[in-house]
C-alpha positions as CSV (number, residue, x, y, z in Angstrom):
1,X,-10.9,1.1,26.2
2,X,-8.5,-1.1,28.6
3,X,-5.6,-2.3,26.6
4,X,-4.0,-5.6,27.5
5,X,-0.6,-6.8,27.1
6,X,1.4,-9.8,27.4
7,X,4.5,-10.8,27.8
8,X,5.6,-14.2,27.2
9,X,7.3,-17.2,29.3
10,X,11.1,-17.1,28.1
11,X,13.7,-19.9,29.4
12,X,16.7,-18.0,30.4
13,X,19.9,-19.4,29.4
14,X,22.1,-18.4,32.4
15,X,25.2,-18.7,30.9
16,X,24.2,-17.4,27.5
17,X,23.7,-13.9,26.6
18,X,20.0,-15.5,24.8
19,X,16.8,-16.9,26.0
20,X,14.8,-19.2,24.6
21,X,10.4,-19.3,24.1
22,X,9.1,-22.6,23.2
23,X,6.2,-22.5,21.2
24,X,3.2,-24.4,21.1
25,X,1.8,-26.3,18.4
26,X,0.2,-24.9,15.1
27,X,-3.3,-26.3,14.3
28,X,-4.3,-26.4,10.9
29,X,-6.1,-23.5,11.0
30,X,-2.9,-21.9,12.9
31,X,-1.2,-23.0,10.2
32,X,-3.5,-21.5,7.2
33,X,-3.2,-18.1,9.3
34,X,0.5,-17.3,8.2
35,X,0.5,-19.2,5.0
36,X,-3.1,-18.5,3.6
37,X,-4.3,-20.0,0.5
38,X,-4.8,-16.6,-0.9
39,X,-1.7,-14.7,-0.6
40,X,-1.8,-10.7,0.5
41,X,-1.5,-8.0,-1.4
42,X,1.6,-7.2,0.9
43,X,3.1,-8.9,4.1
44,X,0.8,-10.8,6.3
45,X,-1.8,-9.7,8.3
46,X,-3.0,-11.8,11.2
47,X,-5.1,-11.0,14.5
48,X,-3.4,-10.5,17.8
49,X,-5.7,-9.3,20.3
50,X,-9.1,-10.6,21.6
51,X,-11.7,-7.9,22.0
52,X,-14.2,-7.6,24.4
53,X,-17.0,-4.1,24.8
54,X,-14.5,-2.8,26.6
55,X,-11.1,-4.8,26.4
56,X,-8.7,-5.6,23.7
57,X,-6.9,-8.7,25.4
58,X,-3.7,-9.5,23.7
59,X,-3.7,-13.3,23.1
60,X,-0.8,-16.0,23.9
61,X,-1.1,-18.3,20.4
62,X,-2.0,-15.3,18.3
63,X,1.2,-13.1,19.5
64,X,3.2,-16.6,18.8
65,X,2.1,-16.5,15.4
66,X,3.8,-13.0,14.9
67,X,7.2,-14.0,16.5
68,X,7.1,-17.4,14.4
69,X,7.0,-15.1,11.3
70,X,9.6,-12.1,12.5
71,X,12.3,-15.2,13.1
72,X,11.4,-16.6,9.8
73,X,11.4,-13.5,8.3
74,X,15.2,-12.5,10.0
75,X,16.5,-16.0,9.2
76,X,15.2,-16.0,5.1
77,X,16.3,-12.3,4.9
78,X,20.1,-13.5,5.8
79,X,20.2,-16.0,3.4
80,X,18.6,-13.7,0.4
81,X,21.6,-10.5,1.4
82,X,23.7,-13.3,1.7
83,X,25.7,-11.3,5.0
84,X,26.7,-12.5,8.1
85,X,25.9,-9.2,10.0
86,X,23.4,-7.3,8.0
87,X,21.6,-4.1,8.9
88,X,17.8,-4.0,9.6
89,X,15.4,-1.3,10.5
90,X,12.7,-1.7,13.0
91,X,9.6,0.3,13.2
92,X,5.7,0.3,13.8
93,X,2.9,2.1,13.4
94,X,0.8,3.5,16.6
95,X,-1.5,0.6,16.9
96,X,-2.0,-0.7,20.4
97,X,0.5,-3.9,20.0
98,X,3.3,-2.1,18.4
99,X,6.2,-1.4,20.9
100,X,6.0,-5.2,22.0
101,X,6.6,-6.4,18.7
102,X,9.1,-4.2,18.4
103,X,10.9,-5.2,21.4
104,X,10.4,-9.0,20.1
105,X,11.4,-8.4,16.8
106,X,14.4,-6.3,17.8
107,X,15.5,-9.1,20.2
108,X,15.3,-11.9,17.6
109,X,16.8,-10.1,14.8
110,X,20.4,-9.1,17.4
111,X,20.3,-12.6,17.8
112,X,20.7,-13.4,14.4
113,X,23.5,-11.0,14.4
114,X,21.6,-8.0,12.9
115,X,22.6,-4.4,13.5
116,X,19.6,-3.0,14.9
117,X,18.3,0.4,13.7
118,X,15.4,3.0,15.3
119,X,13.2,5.5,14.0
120,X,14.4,8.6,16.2
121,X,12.2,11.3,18.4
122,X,10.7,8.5,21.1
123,X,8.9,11.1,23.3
124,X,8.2,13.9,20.5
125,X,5.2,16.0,21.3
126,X,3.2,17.2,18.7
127,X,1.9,20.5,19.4
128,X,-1.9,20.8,19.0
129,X,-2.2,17.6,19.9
130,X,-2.2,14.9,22.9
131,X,0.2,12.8,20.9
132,X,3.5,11.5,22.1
133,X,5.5,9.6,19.9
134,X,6.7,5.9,21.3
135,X,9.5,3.4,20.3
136,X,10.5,3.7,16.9
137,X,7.0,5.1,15.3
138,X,6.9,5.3,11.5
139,X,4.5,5.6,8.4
140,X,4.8,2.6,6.4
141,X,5.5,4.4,3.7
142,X,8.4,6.4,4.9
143,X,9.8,2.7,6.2
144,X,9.7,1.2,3.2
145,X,11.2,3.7,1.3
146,X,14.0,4.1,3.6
147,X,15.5,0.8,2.7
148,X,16.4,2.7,-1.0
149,X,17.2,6.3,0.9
150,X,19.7,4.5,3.3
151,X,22.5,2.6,1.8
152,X,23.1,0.8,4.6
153,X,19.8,-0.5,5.4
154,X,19.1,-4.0,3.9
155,X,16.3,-5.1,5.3
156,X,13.3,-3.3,6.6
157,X,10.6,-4.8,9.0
158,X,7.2,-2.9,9.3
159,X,4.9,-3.4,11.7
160,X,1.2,-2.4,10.5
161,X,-2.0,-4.0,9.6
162,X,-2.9,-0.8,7.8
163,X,-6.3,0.4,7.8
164,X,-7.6,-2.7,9.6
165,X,-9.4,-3.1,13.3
166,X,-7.5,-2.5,15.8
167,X,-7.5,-6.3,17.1
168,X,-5.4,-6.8,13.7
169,X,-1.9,-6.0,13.3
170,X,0.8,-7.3,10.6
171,X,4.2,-7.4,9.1
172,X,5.4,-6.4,6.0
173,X,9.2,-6.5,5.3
174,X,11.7,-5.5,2.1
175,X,14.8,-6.6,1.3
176,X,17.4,-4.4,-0.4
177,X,14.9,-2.2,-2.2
178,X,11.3,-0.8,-1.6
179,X,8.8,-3.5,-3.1
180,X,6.7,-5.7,-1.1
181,X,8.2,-9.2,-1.1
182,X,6.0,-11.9,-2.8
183,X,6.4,-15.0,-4.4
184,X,8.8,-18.2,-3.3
185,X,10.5,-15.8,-0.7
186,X,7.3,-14.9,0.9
187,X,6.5,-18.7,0.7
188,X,10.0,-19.8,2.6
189,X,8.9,-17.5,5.2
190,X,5.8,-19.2,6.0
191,X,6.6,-22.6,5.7
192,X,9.7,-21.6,8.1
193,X,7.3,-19.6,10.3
194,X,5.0,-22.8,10.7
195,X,8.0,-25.2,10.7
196,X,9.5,-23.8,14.5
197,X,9.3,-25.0,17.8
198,X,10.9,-22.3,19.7
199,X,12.4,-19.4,19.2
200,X,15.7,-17.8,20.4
201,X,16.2,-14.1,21.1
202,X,18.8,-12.0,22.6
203,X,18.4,-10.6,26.2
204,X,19.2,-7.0,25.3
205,X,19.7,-5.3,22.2
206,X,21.3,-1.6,21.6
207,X,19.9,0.4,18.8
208,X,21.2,2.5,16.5
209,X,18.5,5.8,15.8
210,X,18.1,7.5,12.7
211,X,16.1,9.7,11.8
212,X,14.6,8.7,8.9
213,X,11.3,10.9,8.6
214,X,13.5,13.4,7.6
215,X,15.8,11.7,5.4
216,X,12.5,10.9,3.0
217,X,10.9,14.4,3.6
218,X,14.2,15.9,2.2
219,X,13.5,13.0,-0.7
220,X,10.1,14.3,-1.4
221,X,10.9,17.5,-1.9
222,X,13.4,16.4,-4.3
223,X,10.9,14.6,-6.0
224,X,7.6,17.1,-6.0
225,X,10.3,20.0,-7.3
226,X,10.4,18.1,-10.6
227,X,6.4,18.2,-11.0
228,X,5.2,21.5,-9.6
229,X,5.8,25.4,-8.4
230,X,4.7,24.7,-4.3
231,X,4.8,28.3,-3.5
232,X,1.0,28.4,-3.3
233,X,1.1,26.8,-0.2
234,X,3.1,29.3,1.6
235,X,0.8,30.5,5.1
236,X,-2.0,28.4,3.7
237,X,-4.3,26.2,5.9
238,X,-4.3,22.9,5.6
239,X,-6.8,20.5,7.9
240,X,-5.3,16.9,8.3
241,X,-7.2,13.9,10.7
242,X,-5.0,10.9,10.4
243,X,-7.3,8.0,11.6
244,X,-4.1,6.5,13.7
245,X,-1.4,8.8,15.7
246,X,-0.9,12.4,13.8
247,X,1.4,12.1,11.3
248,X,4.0,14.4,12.4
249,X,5.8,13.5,9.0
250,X,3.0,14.7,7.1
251,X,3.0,17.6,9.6
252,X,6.4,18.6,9.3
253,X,6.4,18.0,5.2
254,X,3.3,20.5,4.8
255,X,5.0,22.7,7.1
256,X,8.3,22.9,5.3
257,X,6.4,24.0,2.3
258,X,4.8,27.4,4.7
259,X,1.7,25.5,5.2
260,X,-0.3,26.1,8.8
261,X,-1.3,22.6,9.6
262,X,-4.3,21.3,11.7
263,X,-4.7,18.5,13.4
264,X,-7.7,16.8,14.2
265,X,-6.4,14.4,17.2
266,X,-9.0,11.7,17.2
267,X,-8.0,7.9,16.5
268,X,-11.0,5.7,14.4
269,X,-11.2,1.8,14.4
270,X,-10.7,1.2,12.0
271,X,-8.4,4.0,11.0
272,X,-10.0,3.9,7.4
273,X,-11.9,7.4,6.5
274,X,-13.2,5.3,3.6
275,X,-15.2,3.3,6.2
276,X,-17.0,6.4,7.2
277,X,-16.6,9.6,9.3
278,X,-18.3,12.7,10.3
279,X,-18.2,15.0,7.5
280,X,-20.1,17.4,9.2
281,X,-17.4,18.0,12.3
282,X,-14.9,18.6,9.4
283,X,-16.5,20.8,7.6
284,X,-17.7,22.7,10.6
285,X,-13.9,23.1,11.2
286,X,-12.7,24.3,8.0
287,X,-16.0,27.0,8.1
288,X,-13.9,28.0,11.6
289,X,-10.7,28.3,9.5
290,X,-11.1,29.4,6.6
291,X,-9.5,26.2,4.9
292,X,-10.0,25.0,1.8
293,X,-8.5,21.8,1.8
294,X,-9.1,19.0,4.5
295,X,-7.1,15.9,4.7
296,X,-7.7,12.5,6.0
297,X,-5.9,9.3,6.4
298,X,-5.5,5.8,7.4
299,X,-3.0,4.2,8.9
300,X,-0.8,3.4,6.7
301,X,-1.6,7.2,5.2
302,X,-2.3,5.8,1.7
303,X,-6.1,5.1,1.9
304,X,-6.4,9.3,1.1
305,X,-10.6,11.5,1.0
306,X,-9.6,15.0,0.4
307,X,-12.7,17.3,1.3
308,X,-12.0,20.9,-0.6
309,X,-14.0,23.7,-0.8
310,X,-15.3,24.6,-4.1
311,X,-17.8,27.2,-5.6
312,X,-20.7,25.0,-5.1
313,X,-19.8,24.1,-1.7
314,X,-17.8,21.6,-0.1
315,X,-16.9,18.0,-2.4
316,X,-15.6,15.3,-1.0
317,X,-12.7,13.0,-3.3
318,X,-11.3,9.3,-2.7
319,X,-8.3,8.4,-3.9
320,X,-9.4,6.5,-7.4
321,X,-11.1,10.6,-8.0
322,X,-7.8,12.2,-6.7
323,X,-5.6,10.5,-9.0
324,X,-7.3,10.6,-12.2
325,X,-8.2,14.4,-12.0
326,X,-4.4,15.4,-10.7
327,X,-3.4,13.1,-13.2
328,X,-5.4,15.0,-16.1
329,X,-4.4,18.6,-14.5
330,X,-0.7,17.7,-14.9
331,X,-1.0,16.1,-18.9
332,X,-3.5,18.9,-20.2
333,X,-2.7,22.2,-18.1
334,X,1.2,21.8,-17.2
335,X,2.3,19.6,-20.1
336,X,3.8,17.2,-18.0
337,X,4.9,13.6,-19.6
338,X,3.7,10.4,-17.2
339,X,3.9,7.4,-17.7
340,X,0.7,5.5,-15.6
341,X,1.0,2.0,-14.1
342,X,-2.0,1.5,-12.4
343,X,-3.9,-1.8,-10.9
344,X,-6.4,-3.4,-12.8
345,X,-9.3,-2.2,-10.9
346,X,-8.7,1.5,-11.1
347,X,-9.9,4.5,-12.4
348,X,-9.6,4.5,-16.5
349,X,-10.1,8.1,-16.5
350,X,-6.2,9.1,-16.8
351,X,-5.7,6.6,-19.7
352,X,-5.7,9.2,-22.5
353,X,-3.6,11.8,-20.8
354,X,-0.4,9.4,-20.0
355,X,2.3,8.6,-22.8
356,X,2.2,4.8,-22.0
357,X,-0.2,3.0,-19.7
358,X,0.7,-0.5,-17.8
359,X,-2.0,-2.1,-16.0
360,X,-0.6,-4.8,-13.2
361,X,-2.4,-6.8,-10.5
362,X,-3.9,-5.5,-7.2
363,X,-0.7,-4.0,-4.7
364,X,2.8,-2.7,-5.3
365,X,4.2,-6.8,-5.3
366,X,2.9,-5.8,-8.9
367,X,3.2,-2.3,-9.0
368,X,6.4,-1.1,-7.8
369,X,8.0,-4.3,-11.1
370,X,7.4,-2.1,-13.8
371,X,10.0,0.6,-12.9
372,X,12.6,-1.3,-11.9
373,X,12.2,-3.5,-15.4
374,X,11.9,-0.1,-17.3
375,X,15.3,1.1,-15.6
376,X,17.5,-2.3,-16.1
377,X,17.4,-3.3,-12.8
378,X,17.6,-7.1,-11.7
379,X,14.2,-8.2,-10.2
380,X,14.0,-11.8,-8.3
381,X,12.8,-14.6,-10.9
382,X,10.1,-15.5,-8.7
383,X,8.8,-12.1,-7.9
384,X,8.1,-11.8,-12.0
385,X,6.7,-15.6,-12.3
386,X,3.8,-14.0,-9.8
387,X,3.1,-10.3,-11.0
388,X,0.6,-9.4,-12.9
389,X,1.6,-6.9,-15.4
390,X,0.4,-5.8,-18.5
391,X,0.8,-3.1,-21.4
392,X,-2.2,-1.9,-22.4
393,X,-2.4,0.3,-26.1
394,X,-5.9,1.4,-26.3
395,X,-8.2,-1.5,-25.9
396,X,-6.1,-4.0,-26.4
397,X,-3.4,-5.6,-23.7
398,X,0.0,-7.2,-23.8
399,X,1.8,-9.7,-21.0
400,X,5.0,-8.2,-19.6
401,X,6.8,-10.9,-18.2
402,X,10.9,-9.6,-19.1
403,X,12.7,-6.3,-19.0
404,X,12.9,-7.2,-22.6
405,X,9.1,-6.8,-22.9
406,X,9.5,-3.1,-21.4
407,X,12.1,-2.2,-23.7
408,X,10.2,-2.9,-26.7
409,X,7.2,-0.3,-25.1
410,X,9.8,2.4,-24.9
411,X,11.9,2.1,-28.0
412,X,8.4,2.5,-30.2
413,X,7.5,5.2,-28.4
414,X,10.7,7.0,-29.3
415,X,10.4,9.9,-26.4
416,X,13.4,11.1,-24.6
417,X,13.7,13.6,-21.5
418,X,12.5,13.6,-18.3
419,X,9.0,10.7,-17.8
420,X,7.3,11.2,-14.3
421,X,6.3,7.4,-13.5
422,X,3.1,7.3,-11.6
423,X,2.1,3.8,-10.1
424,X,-1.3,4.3,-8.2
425,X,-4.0,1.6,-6.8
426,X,-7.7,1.8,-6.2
427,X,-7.8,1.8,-2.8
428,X,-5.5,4.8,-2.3
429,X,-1.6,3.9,-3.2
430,X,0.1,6.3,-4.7
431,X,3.9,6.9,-5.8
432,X,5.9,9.1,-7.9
433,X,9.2,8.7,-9.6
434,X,11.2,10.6,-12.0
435,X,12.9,8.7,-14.9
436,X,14.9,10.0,-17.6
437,X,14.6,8.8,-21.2
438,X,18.1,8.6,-22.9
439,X,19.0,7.9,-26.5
440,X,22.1,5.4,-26.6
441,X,23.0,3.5,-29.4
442,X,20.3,4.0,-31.5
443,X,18.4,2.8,-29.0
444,X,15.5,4.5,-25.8
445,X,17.1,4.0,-22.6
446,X,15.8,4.8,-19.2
447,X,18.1,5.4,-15.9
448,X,16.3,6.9,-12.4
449,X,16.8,10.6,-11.7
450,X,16.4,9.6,-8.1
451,X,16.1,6.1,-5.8
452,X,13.7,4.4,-6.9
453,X,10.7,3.9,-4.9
454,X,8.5,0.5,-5.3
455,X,6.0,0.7,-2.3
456,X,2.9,3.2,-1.5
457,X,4.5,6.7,-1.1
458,X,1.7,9.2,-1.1
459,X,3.0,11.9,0.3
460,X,4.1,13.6,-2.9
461,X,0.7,13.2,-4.2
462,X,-0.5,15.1,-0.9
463,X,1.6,18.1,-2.2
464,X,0.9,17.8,-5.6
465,X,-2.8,18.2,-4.9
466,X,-2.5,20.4,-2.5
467,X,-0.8,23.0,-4.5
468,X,-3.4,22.1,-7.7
469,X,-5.6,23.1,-5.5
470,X,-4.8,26.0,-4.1
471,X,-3.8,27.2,-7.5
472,X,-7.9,27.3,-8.0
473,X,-8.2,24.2,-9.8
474,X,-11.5,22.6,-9.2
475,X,-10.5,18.7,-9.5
476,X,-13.9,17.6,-10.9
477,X,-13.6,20.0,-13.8
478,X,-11.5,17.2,-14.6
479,X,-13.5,14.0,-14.1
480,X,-15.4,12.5,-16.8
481,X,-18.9,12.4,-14.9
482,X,-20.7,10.3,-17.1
483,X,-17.9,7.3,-16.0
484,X,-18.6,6.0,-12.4
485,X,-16.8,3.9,-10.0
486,X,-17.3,2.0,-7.3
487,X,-17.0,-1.0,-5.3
488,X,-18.7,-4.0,-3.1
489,X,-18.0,-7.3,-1.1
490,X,-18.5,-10.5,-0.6
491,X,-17.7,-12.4,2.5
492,X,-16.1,-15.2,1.8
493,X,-13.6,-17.4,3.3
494,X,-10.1,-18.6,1.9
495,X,-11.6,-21.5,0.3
496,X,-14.8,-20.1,-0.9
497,X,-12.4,-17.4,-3.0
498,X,-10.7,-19.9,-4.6
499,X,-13.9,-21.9,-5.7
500,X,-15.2,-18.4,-6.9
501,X,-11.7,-17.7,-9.0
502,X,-12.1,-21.7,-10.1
503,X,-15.8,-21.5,-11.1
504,X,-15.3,-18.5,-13.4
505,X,-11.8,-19.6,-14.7
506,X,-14.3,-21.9,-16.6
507,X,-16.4,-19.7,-18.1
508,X,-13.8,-17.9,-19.5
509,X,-14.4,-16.1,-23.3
510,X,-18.7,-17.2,-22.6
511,X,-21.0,-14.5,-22.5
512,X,-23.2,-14.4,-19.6
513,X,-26.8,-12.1,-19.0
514,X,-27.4,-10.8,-15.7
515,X,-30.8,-8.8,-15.6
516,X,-31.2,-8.1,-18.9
517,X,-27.5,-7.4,-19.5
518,X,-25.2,-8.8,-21.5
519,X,-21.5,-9.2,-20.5
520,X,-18.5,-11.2,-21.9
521,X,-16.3,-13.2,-19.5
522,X,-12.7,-12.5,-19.7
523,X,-9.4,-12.8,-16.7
524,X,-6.0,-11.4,-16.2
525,X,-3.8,-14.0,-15.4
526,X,0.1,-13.9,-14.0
527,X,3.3,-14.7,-15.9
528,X,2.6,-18.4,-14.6
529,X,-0.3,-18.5,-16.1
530,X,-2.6,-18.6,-13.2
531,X,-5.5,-16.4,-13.5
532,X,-5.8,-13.8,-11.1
533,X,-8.6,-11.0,-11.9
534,X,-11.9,-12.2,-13.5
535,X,-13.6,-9.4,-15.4
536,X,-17.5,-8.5,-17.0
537,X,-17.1,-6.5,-20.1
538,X,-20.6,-4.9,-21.3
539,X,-21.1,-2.3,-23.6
540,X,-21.1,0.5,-21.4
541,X,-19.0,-0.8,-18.3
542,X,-16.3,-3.2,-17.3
543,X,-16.6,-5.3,-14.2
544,X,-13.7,-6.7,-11.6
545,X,-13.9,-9.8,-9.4
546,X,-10.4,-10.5,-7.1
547,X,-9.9,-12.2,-3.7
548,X,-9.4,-9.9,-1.3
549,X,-5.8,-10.5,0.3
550,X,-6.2,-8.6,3.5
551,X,-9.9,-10.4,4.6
552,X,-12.5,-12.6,4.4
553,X,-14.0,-10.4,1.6
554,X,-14.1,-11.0,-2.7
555,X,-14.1,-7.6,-4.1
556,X,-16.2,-6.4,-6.7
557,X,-15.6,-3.2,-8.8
558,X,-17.3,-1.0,-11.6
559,X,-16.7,1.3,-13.8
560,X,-19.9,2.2,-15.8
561,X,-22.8,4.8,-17.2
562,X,-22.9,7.0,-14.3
563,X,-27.1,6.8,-14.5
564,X,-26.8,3.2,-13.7
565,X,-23.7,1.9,-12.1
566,X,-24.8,1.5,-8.7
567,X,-28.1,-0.7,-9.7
568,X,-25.5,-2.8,-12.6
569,X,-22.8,-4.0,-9.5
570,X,-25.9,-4.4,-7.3
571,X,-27.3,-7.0,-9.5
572,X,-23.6,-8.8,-10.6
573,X,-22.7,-9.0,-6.9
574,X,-26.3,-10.4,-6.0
575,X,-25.7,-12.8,-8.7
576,X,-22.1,-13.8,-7.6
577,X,-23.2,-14.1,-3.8
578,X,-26.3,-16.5,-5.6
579,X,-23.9,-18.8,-7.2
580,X,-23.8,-22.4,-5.3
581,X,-20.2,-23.6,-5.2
582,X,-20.3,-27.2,-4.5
């Protein structure tokens, strides 16, 4: 495949150390691209090449649209750190687009007086592999976190689109600590973004490099030490096919831990194993090796399918499966205490095992909240006006909308020592923390072992299973197979979500019968009372409708009898596409 890059027409200021692109006009579809009517679960993701059988063509407008949003992004970050001359970190993943928007986004942010900084090891080769690492390459993951395991770093801008096409790519950015920004700040970025008409950017920039894969693989193993015993992994085999690059973090983690680790070096658009792979050449591969455990990844190495090797052959588990069963293993065979915040649309099947169960909206905007409120720490009003969070005490489920609201969840359970805080989301995000439950006063309080991490950060959970694992542990021994889950889609454009969301905000608290079956209408809403999550409650199953924030897509999810799940979201998502939206 030809790749095509661009650079674009800059007026050079002679006498300036700065030159300046003029932009063109935004039309209003332009403009809909970087503020869309149905915000993302994180960042923004927008298209930036053109793609042909055999070209992707990287596109004038569409490469504007990113640098509108990385000086929008730089100029709102200054005024929310309130510095002059703050520090910001720079890094991509190895999509096709990546070291020119670094270069952009470097550029603009010196000229807003930033101290640039770069992932290290440009030019690492990974042995086993073809790989070669270029400018500033980083998991997502790892970047985000870094902005909590670096003092000094206040702002961190990643450049990913995760696990979609290739033609996509995307920003996400955190300020001061790692949870996806959302709400008004996200907003003043995107009506900034479509507000400019040119851009200036410094001519030259001079990095600072640190090397911050290893700063978080030193964090992890802080981290997994408080969970499990990782001896068991000592000259094991471990198989690993990251859809995009290699993961030499992953790599070097594993291999810290005495694990032999191999690669399978072959890039997938889109770099989603959920979309589909050959499980046969893996398979075939771990027969070679005598492995037991194979590993694959997207992008942004959170969308996680373990294939293992088990008495009755070879089994493979997606992330909502991973979760649950670790989860289980660690409550009823280790005695570990969690506490599980989880999305709405996830796996139920850990409920029972956890000392206290949150349930928030879809991605770690909601997520990573429920931490920091548990700790004390000072959240931004708007990000908690938007979130989605919940308590949930057996069937029944209470708003969290204050730190307050937390407190009251701790102090009647009345536990103190150490809580492992597990916030997890069905389509593969994954983080653990490590709080500690203090009396003081007469009263529970909670402070973090460790930095707190509010983002996706798998790669504990990687170990964690792992070492289950190879301990002998068969993960569906702990899986309740008479519950199954799964999901659809819908294609559906911007405004044809928001009819969807406004057509069954009405029917909230009705009962409805789809094909004999009859369900009860109910909706999470957010702590501006704006609903959010429609769901179907039968007898036997519970039903989830969302807009999709990363495409054209509503999502449709099911837990349910395992005999009949599959037919039961066949017929709900036939009925939902059916519906005529004036």
């Amino acid at each position: 495949m030809e790749i095509n890059l661009i650079k674009i027409q800059e007026e050079e200021k002679i006498s300036a150390d700065y030159n300046i692109i003029n932009l063109h006009g935004l039309s209003k579809d332009e403009e809909e691209i970087i503020n869309p009517l149905v915000p993302p679960t994180s960042g923004l993701r927008m298209e930036i090449f053109d793609k042909t059988e055999s070209q992707f063509n990287m596109s004038l407008n569409k490469l504007e649209h990113f640098l509108r949003v990385i000086k929008a992004v730089a100029a709102i970050g200054k005024k929310e750190l309130k510095k002059e001359q703050p520090n910001v970190l720079i890094v991509a993943d190895d999509r096709y687009s990546a070291t020119t928007l670094i270069d952009y986004a470097s550029r603009i942010f010196n000229y807003e007086q930033y101290t640039i900084y770069h992932q290290s090891r440009e030019g690492e080769v990974v042995q086993g592999t073809s790989y070669k690492r270029g400018l500033s390459r980083m998991s997502s993951p790892y970047a985000s976190a870094s902005s909590a395991l670096y003092d000094n770093i206040d702002l961190v801008l990643m450049i990913t689109a995760s696990h979609n096409s290739f033609v996509w790519n995307g920003l996400k950015f955190y300020i001061e600590r790692p949870i996806p920004i959302s709400g008004g700040v996200m907003q003043d970025v995107s009506k900034l973004a479509i507000s400019l008409s040119q851009i200036k950017l410094s001519k030259s920039y001079n990095p600072i490099y640190i090397d911050a894969d290893a700063r978080n693989n030193k964090y992890i193993r802080k981290i997994v030490s408080n969970i499990i015993n990782t001896d068991v992994l000592k000259a094991k085999k471990v198989i690993m096919w990251p859809f995009l690059g290699v993961a030499p973090e992953l790599k070097n983690l594993l291999e810290s831990y005495g694990a032999e680790v191999i690669i399978i070096d072959e890039s997938r658009n889109p770099p989603d194993p959920t979309h589909g792979f050959d499980e046969k050449k893996v398979t075939d591969l771990m027969d070679e090796n005598k492995v037991k455990i194979a590993i694959l990844l997207d992008a942004d190495r959170d969308r996680l399918v373990f294939i293992t090797k088990t008495k009755k052959g070879y089994k493979k588990l997606t992330s909502n499966e991973l979760y649950t069963a670790m989860m289980n293993i660690l409550s009823k065979e280790l005695d570990k205490k969690f506490v599980n915040v989880r999305t709405i649309p996830s796996d139920p099947r850990c409920d029972n095992g956890a000392l206290v169960n949150f349930i928030t909206g879809v991605g770690y905007k909601h997520l990573g909240l429920i931490q920091f409120m548990a700790a004390n720490r000072k959240l931004p009003q708007s990000q908690l006006d938007t979130a989605i969070l919940y308590h949930k005490d057996k069937n029944n489920y209470t708003k969290i909308s204050s730190v307050d609201d937390v407190n009251v969840v701790f102090n009647k359970l009345n536990y103190t020592g150490d809580l492992i805080f597990v916030l997890w989301e069905e389509s593969g995000g994954h983080t653990f923390n490590i709080l500690e439950a203090e009396e003081e006063n007469n009263r529970i309080v909670l402070k973090s072992k460790y930095p707190l991490i509010g983002d996706k950060y798998p790669a504990p959970a990687i170990i964690v299973l792992c070492s289950l694992l190879e301990m002998g542990y068969d993960l569906i021994d702990y899986l309740d197979e008479t519950i199954k889950g799964t999901r659809t889609t819908i294609t559906a454009t911007d405004e044809i979500k928001l009819k969807y969301m406004s057509y069954f905000s009405q029917k909230i608290d009705e009962s409805i019968e789809i094909k004999g079956k009859k369900y009860h209408i109910g909706a999470f809403s957010n702590n501006s009372d704006k609903t959010a999550i429609i769901y179907f409650k039968s007898e036997d199953s519970m039903l989830y409708i969302r807009p999709s924030g990363t495409g054209p897509k509503i999502r449709i999810y099911i837990f349910g009898n395992y005999k009949t799940y599959k037919q039961e979201l066949e017929n709900v998502a036939k009925f939902v596409r059916n519906l005529e939206l004036a």
